[in-house]
C-alpha positions in Angstrom: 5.7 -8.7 -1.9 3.5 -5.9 -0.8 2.2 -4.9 2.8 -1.6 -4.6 3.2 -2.6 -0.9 3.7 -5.8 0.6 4.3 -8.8 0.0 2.0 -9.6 0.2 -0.8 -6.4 -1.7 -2.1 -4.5 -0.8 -5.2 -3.1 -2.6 -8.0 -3.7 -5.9 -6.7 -4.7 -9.5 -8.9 -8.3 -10.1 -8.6 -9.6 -13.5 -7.9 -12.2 -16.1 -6.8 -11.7 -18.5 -3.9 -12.2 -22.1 -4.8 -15.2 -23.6 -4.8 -16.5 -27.4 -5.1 -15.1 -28.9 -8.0 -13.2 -25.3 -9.3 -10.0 -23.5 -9.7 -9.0 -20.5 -7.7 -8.2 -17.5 -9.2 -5.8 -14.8 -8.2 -4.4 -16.3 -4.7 -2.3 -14.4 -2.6 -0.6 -15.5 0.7 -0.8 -13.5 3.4 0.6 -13.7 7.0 0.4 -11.4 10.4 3.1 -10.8 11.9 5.1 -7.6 13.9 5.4 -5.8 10.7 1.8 -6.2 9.4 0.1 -8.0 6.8 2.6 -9.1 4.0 1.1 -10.7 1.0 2.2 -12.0 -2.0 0.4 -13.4 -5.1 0.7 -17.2 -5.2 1.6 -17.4 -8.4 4.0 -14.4 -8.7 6.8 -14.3 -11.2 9.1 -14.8 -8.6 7.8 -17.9 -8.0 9.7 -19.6 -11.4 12.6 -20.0 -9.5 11.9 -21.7 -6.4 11.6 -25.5 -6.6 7.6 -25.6 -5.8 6.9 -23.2 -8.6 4.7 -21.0 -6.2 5.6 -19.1 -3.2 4.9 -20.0 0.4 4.1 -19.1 3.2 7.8 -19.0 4.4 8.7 -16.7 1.7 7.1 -14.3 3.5 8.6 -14.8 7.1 11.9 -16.2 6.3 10.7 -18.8 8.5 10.5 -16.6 11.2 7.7 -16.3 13.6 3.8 -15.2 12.7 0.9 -15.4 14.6 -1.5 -16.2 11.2 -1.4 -16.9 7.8 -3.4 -17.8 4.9 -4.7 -17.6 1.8 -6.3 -13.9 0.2 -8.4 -13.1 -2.6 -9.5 -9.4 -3.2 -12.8 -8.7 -5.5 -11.3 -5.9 -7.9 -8.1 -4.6 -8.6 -9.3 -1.6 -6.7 -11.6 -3.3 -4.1 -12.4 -2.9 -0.5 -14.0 -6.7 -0.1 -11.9 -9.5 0.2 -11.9 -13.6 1.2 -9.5 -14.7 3.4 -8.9 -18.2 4.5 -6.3 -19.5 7.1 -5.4 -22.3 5.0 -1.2 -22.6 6.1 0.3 -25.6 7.2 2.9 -23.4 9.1 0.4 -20.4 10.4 -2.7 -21.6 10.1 -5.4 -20.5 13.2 -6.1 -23.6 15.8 -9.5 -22.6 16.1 -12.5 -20.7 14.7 -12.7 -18.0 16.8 -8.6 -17.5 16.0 -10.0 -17.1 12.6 -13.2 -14.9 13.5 -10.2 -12.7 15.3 -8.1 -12.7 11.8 -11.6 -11.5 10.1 -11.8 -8.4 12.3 -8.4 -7.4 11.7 -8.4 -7.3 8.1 -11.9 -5.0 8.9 -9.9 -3.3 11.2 -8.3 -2.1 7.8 -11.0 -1.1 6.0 -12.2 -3.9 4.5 -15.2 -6.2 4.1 -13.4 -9.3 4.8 -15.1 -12.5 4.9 -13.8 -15.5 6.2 -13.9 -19.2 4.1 -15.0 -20.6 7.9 -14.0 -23.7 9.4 -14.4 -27.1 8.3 -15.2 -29.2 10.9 -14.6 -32.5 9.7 -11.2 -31.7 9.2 -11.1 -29.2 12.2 -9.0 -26.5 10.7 -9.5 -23.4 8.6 -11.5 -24.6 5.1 -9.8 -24.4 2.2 -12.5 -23.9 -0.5 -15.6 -21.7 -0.7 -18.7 -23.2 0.0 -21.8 -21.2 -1.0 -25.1 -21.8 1.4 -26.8 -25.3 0.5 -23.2 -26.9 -0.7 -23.1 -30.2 -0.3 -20.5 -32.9 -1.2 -18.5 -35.4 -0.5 -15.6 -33.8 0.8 
């Protein structure tokens, strides 16, 4: 588990948000809580012994209390840009501008954070990347 420090980070798994009808790569977990930004990749090698096989959101609390949490891809292993989604059944925002707020934090470290956005259908933090002109049958 590592604690997200000012841009650009270090030594981190690069990866892709999911897009329509693809496979993410490199997801971490991230959640905000009084001691920062923990994040954790996904798929970490911790995760071969807990019964899911990947980590969760929980992991990172102890399932103790967070304002946010989500899901965290950065572009490089060296990178200053980064996705983030609020995609947690536990932490997740309640609404978009919750999720605009979570955006301006990460940029409040440094980094050019962009947001998956909200889908409205569901109304809750989307969960995949959708470029501009998608459109599926979700």
């Amino acid at each position: 588990m590592c604690s997200l420090e000012p841009a650009p980070a270090r030594g981190v798994a690069p990866g892709w948000p999911k897009g329509v009808g693809e496979q993410a790569t490199g997801t971490h977990l991230w959640i905000l809580d009084q001691s920062g930004i923990p994040y954790i990749l996904e798929m970490a090698a911790v995760a071969s012994t807990l019964n899911d096989r990947v980590v969760k959101h929980t992991n990172l609390t102890g399932g103790l209390p967070a304002w946010a949490g989500g899901e965290l891809w950065f572009a490089e292993s060296t990178t200053c840009s980064v996705w983030i989604s609020g995609a947690s059944g536990r932490y997740g925002p309640g609404t978009p501008e919750e999720l605009a707020d979570l955006v301006d934090v990460f940029r409040a470290f440094g980094y050019e954070a962009t947001s998956l956005g909200w889908d409205e259908q569901e109304n809750r933090p989307a969960r995949m990347y959708r470029a501009e002109g998608d459109d599926d049958d979700r």
